[in-house]
Structure formats: C-alpha cells, structure tokens
MDTraj code that builds the backbone (N, CA, C; nanometers):
import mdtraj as md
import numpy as np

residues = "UNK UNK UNK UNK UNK UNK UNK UNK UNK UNK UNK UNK UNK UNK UNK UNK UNK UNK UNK UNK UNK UNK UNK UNK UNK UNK UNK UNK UNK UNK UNK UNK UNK UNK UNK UNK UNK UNK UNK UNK UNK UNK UNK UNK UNK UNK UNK UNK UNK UNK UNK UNK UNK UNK UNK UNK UNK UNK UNK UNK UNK UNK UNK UNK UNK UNK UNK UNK UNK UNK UNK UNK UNK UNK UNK UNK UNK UNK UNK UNK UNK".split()
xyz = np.array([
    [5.5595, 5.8672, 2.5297],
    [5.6476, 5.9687, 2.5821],
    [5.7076, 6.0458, 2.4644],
    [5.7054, 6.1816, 2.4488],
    [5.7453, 6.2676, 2.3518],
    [5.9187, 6.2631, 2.3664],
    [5.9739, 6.3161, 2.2703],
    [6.0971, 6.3191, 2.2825],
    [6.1432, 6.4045, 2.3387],
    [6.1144, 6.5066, 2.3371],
    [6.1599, 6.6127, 2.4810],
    [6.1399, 6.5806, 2.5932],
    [6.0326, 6.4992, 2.6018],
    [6.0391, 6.4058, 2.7811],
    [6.1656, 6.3639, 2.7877],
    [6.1794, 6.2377, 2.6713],
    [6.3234, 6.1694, 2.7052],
    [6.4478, 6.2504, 2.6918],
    [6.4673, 6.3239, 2.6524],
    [6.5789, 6.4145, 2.6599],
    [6.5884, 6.4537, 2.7729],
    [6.4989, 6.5170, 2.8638],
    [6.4781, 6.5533, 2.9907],
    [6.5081, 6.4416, 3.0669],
    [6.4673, 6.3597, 3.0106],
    [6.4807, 6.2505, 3.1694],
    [6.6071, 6.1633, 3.1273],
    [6.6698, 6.1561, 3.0085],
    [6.8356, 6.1681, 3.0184],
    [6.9168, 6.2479, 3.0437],
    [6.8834, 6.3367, 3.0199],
    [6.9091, 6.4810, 3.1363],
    [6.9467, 6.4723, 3.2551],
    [6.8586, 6.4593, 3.3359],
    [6.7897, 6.4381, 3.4521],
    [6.8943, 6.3280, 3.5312],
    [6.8767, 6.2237, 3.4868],
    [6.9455, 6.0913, 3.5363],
    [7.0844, 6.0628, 3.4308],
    [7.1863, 6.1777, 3.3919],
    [7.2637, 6.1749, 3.3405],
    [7.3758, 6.2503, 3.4617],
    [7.3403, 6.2763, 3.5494],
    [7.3796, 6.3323, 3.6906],
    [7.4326, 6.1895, 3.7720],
    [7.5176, 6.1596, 3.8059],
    [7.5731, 6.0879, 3.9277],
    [7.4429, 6.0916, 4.0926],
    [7.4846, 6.2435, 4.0856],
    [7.4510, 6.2507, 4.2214],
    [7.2754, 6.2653, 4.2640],
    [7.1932, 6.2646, 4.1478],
    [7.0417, 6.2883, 4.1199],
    [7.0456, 6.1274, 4.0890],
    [7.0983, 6.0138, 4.0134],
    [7.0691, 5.8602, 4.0281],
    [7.1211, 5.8500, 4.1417],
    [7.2584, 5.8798, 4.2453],
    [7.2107, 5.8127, 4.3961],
    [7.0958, 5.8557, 4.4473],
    [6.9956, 5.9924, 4.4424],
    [6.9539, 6.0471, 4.5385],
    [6.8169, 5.9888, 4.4910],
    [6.7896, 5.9546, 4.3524],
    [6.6304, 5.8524, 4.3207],
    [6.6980, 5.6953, 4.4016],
    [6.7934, 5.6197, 4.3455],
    [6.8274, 5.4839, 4.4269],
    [6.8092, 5.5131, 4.5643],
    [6.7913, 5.5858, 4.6463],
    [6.7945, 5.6165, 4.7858],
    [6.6277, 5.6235, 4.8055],
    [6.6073, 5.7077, 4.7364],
    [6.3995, 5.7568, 4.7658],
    [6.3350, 5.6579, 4.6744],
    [6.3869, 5.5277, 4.6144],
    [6.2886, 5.4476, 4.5830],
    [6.3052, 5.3478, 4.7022],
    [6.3999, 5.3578, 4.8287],
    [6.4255, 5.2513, 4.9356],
    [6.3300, 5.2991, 5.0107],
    [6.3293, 5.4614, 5.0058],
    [6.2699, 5.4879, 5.1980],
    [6.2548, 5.6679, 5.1470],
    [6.1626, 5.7373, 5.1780],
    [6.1951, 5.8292, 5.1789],
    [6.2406, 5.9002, 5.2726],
    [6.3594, 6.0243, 5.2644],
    [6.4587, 6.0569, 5.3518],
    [6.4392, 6.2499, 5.3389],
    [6.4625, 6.2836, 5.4695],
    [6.4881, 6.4674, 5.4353],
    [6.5831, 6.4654, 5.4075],
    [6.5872, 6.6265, 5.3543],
    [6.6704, 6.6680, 5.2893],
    [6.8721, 6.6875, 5.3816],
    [6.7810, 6.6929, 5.5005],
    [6.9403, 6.6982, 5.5658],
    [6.9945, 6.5751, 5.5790],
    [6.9576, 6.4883, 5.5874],
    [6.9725, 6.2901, 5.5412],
    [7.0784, 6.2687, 5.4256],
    [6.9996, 6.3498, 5.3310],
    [7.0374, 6.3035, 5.1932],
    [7.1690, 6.3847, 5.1855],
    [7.2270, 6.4859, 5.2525],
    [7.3305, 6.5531, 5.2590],
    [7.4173, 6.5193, 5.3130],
    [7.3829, 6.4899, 5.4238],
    [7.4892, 6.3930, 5.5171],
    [7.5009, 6.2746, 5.4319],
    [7.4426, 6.1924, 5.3829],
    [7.4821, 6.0592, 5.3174],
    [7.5765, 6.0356, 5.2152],
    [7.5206, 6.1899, 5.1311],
    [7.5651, 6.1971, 4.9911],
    [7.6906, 6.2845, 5.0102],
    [7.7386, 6.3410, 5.1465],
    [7.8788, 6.4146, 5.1688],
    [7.8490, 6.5324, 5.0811],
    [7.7336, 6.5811, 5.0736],
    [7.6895, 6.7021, 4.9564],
    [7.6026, 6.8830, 5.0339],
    [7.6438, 6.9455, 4.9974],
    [7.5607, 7.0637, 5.1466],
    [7.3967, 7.0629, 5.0712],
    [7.3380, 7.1132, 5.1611],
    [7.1888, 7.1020, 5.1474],
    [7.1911, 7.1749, 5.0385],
    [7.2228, 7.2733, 4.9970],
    [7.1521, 7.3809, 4.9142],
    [7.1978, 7.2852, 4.7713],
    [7.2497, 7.2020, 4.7417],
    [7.3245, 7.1133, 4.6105],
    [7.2066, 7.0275, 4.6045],
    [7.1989, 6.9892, 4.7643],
    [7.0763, 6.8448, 4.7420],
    [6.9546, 6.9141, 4.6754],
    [6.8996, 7.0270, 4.7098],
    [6.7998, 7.1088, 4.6957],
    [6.7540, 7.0870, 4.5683],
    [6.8703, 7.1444, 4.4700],
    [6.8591, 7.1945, 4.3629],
    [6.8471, 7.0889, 4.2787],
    [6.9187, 6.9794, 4.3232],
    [6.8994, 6.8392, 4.2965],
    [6.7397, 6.7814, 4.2645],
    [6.6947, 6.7823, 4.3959],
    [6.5592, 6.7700, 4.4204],
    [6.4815, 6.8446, 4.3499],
    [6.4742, 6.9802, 4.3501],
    [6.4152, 7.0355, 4.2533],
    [6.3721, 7.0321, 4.0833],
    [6.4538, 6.9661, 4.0289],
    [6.4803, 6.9232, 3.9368],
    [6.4350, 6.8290, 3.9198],
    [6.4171, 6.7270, 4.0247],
    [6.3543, 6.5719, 4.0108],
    [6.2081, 6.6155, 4.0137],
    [6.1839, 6.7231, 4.1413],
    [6.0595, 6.6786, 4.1358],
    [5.9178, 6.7649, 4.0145],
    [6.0305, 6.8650, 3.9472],
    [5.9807, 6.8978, 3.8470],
    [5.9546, 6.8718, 3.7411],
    [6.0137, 6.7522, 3.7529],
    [5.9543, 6.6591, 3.6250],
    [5.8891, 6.5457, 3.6622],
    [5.8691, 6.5149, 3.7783],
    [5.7765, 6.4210, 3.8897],
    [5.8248, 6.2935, 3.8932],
    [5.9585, 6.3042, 3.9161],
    [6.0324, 6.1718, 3.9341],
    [6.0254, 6.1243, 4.1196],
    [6.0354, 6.2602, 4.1349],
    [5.9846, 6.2499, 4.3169],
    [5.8677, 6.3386, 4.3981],
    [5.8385, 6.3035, 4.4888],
    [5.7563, 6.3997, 4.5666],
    [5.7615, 6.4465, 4.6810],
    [5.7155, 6.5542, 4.7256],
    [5.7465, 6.6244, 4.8654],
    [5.6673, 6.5735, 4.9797],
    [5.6548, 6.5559, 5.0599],
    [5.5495, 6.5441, 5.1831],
    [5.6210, 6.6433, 5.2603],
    [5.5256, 6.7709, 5.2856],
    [5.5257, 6.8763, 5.4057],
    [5.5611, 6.8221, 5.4921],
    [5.6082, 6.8005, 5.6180],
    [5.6361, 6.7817, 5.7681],
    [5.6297, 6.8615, 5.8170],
    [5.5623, 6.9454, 5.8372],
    [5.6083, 7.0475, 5.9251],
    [5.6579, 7.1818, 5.8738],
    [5.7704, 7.1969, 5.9239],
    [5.8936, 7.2805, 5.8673],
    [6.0365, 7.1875, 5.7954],
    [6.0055, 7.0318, 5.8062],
    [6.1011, 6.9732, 5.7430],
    [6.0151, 6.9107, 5.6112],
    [6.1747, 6.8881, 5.5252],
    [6.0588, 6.8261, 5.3803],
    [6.0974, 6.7004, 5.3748],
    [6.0422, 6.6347, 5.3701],
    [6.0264, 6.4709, 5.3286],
    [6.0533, 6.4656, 5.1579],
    [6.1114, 6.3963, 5.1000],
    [6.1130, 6.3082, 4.9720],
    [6.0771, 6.2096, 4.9660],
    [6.0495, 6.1590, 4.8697],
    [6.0166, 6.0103, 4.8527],
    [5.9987, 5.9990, 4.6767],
    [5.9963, 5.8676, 4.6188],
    [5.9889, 5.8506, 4.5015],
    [5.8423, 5.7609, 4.4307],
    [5.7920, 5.7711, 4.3809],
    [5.6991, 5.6830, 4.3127],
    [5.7296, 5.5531, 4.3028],
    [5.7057, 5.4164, 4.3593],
    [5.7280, 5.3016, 4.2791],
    [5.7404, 5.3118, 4.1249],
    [5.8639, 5.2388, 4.0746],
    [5.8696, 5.2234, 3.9109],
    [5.7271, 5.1526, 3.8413],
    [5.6930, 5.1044, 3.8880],
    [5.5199, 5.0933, 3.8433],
    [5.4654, 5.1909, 3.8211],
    [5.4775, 5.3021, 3.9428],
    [5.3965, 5.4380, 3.9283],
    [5.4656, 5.5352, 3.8122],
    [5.5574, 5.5252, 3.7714],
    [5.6537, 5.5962, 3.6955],
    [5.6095, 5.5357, 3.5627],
    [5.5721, 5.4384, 3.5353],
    [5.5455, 5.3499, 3.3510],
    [5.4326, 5.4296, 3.3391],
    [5.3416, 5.4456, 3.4400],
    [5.1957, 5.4583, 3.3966],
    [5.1388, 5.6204, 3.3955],
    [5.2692, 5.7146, 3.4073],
    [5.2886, 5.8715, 3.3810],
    [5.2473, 5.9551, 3.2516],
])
top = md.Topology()
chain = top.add_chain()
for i, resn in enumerate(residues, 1):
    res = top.add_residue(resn, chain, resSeq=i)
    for name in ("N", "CA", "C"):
        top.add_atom(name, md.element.get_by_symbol(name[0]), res)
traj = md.Trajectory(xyz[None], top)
C-alpha cells in the first residue's frame, strides 16, 4: 500500500460518522434511508459519506431498483486490495 493510500484511508476513517456507517455495512448491508434514520443524520450527509467510502472501495453499491443498497467487503476482502 503506497502512502497516499494510507493517508487516504486515515482520512477516510478519521470521521466518526463514516467508522459507524463501515461498523454497520460490515453487519448487513443497509439503504441509504436506514443509515439516516439510525445515524440521526439527513440523507444527503449519509450520501456524501458514502461517496467517499465507496471511492476508495471501502464499500459497494448494489442497484435496487431506484433504491441503493450498501454493503461492505469482508475484512479479508479488504487485505487482499
């Protein structure tokens, strides 16, 4: 892992509310209106949240439809990145 990875991903998980929202999507993955209601946070916060995770591929999307699913990689799947 280069050092600008890890900077990024202390970055990343230097957020409160982005480590509840991976501790949550390594249990179960949850939509986005879930994770708002849980986290007492409005969607468009969780969003941006998410966005961020999954741009560095800490999480992933599954389409539903018109709703978005999250979910996280097993930490197994995460060593071997």
């Amino acid at each position: 892992m280069e050092e600008r990875d890890v900077e990024s991903l202390l970055y990343i998980l230097g957020n409160e509310t982005r480590r509840k929202i991976l501790r949550m999507l390594t249990e179960r993955s949850l939509y986005t209106s879930q994770l708002s209601e849980i986290l007492d946070v409005g969607q468009k916060a969780v969003l941006q949240h998410l966005e961020i995770m999954k741009k560095h591929g800490l999480i992933t999307l599954k389409n539903k439809k018109i709703c978005l699913l999250y979910t996280s990689p097993s930490p197994r799947d995460l060593s071997t990145s």
